[in-house]
Residue frames relative to the residue before (quaternion, step in Angstrom):
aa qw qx qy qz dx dy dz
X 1.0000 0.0000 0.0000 0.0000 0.00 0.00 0.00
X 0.4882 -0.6124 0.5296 0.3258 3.84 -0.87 1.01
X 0.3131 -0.8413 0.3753 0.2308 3.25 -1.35 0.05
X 0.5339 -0.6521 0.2724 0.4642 3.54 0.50 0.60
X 0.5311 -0.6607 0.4133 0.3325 3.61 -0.67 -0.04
X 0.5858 0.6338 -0.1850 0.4700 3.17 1.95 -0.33
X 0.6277 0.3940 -0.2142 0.6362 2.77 1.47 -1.08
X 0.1152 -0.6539 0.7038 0.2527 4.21 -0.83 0.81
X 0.6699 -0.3661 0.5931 0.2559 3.72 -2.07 0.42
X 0.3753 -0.6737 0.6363 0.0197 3.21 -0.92 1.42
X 0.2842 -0.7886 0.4917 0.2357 3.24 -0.53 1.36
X 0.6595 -0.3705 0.3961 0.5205 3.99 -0.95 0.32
X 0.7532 0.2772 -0.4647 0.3740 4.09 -0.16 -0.52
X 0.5407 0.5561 -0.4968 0.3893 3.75 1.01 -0.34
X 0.6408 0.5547 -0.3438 0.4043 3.58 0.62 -1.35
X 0.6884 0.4438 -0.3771 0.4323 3.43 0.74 -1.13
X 0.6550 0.4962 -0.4294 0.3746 3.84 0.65 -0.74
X 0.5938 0.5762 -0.3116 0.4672 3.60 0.93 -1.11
X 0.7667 0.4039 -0.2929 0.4040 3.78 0.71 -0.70
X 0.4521 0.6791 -0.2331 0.5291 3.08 1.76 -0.83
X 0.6906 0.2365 -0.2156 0.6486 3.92 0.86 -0.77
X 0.7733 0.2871 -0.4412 0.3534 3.49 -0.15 0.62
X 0.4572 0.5868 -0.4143 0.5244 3.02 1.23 0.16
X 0.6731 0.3535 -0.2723 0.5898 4.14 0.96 -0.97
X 0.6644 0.4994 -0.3328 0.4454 3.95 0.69 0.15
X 0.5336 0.5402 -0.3099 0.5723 3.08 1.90 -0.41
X 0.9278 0.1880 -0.1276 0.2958 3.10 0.96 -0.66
X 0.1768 0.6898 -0.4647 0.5263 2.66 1.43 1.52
X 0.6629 0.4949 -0.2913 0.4804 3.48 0.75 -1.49
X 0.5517 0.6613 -0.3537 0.3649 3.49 1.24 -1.04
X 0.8556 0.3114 -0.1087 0.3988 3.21 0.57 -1.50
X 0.5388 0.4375 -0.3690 0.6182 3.96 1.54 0.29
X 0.7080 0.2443 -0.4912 0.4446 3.42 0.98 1.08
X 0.5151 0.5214 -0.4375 0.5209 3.15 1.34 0.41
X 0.5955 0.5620 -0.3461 0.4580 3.50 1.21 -0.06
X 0.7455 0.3325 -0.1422 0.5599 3.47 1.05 -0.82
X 0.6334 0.1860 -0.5631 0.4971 3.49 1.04 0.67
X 0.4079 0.5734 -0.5788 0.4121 3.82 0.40 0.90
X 0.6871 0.5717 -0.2904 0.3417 2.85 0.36 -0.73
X 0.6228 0.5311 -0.1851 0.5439 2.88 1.03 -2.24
X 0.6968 0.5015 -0.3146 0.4049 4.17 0.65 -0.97
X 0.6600 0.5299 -0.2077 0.4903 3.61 1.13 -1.03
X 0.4323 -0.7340 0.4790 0.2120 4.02 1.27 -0.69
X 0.3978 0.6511 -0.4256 0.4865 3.34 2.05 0.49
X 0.4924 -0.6947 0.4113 0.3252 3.39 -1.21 0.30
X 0.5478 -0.6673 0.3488 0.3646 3.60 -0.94 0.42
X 0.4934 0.6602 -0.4816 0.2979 3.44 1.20 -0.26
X 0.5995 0.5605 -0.3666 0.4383 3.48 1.75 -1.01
X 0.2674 0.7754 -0.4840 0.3049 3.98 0.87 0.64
X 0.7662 0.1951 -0.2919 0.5382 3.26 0.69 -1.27
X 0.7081 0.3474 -0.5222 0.3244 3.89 0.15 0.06
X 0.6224 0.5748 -0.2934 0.4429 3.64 0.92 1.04
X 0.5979 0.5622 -0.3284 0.4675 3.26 1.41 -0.77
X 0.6138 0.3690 -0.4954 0.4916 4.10 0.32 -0.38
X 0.4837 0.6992 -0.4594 0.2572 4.33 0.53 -0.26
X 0.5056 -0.5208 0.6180 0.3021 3.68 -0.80 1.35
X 0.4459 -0.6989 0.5225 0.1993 3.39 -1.28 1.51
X 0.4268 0.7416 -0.2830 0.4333 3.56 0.97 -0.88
X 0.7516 0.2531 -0.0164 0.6089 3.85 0.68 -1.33
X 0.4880 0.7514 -0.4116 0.1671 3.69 0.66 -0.09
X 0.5833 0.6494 -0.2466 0.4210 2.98 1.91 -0.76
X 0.6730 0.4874 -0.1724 0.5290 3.17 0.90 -1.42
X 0.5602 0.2973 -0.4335 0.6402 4.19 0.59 -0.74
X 0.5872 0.4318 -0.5803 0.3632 4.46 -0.26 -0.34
X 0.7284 0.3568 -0.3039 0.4998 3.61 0.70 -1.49
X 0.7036 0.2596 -0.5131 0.4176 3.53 -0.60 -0.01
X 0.4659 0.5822 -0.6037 0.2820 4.22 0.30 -0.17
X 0.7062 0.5273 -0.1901 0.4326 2.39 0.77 -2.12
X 0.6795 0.4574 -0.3369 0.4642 4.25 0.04 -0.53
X 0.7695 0.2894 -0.4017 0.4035 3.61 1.28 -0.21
X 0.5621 0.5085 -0.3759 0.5331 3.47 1.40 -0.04
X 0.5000 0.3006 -0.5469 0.6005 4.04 0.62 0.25
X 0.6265 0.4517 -0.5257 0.3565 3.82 0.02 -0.50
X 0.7556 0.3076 -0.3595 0.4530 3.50 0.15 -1.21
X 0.5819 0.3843 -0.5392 0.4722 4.32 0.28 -0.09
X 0.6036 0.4745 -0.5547 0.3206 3.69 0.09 -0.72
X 0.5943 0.4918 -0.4374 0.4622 3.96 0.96 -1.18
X 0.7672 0.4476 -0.3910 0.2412 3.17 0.06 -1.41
X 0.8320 0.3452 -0.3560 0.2486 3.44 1.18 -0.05
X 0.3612 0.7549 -0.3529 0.4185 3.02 1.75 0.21
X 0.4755 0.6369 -0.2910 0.5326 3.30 1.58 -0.67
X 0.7166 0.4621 -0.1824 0.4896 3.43 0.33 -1.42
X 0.5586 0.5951 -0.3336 0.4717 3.73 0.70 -0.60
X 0.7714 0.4963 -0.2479 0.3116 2.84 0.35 -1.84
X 0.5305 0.7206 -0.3100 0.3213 3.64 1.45 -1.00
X 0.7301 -0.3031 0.3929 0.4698 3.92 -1.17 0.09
X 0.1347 -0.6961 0.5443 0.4484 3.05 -0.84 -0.27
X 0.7071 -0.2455 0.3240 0.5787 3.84 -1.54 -0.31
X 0.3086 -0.5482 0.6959 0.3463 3.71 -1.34 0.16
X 0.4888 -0.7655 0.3936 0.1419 2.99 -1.50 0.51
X 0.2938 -0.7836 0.3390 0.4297 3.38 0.77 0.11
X 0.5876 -0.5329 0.5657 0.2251 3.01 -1.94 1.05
X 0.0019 0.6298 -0.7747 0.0570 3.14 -1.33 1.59
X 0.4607 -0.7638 0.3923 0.2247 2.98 -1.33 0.75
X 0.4488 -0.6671 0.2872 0.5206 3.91 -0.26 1.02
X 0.4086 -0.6557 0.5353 0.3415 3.38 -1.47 0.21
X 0.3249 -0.8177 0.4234 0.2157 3.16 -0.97 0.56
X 0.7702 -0.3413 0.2167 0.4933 3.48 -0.85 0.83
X 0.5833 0.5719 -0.4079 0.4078 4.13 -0.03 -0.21
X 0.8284 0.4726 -0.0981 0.2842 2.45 0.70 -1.86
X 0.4415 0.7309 0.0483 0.5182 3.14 1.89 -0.66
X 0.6615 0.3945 -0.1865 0.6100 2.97 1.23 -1.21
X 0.5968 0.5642 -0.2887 0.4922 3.51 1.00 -1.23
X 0.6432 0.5220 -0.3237 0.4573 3.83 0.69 -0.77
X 0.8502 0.3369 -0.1933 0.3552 2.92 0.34 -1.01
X 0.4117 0.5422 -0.3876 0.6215 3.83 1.84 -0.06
X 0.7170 0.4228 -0.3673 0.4149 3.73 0.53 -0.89
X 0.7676 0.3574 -0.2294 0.4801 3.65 1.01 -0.46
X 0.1314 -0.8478 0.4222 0.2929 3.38 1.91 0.30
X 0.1468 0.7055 -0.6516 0.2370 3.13 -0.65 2.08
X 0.5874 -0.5017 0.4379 0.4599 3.30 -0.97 0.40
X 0.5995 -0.5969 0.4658 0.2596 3.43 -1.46 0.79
């Protein structure tokens, strides 16, 4: 393709920089989908993207495993907590009384 007169010829070190940056923007995108299919593999939410996406890809594993060991830590408390509570009363049914019983069990034809 000719080149306009407007447009001057990019000398070979521009081109190389310009290709040079898209090539690191390629691989950025590269690595914030490897980040969201960790995640998406690991059962972690995606919101935890942006406090992951500036992370050196190399080390992502290891900063994924220890998140992930402190956020099962902090649900495991949060339910042990809950546990630890009362439980629900149960609610007051009144016993049944032997008739009634009988009927149940004729209605479900069990032995008496």
């Amino acid at each position: 393709m000719p080149e306009s007169p407007e447009t001057p010829a990019l000398s070979l070190e521009e081109r190389e920089r310009a290709l040079l940056a898209r090539e690191q923007r390629l691989e950025a995108l590269e690595r914030e989908s490897a980040l969201q299919k960790c995640l998406a593999e690991r059962h972690l939410p995606q919101s935890l993207f942006s406090l992951l996406a500036p992370a050196d890809p190399d080390d992502l594993p290891a900063r994924l495993d220890r998140l992930q060991s402190v956020l099962e830590e902090a649900v495991n408390l949060r339910v042990r907590e809950r546990l630890r509570r009362d439980p629900p009363q149960a609610p007051s049914v009144p016993p049944r009384s032997d008739e009634a019983l009988r009927r149940l069990r004729a209605a479900m034809q069990l032995k008496n």
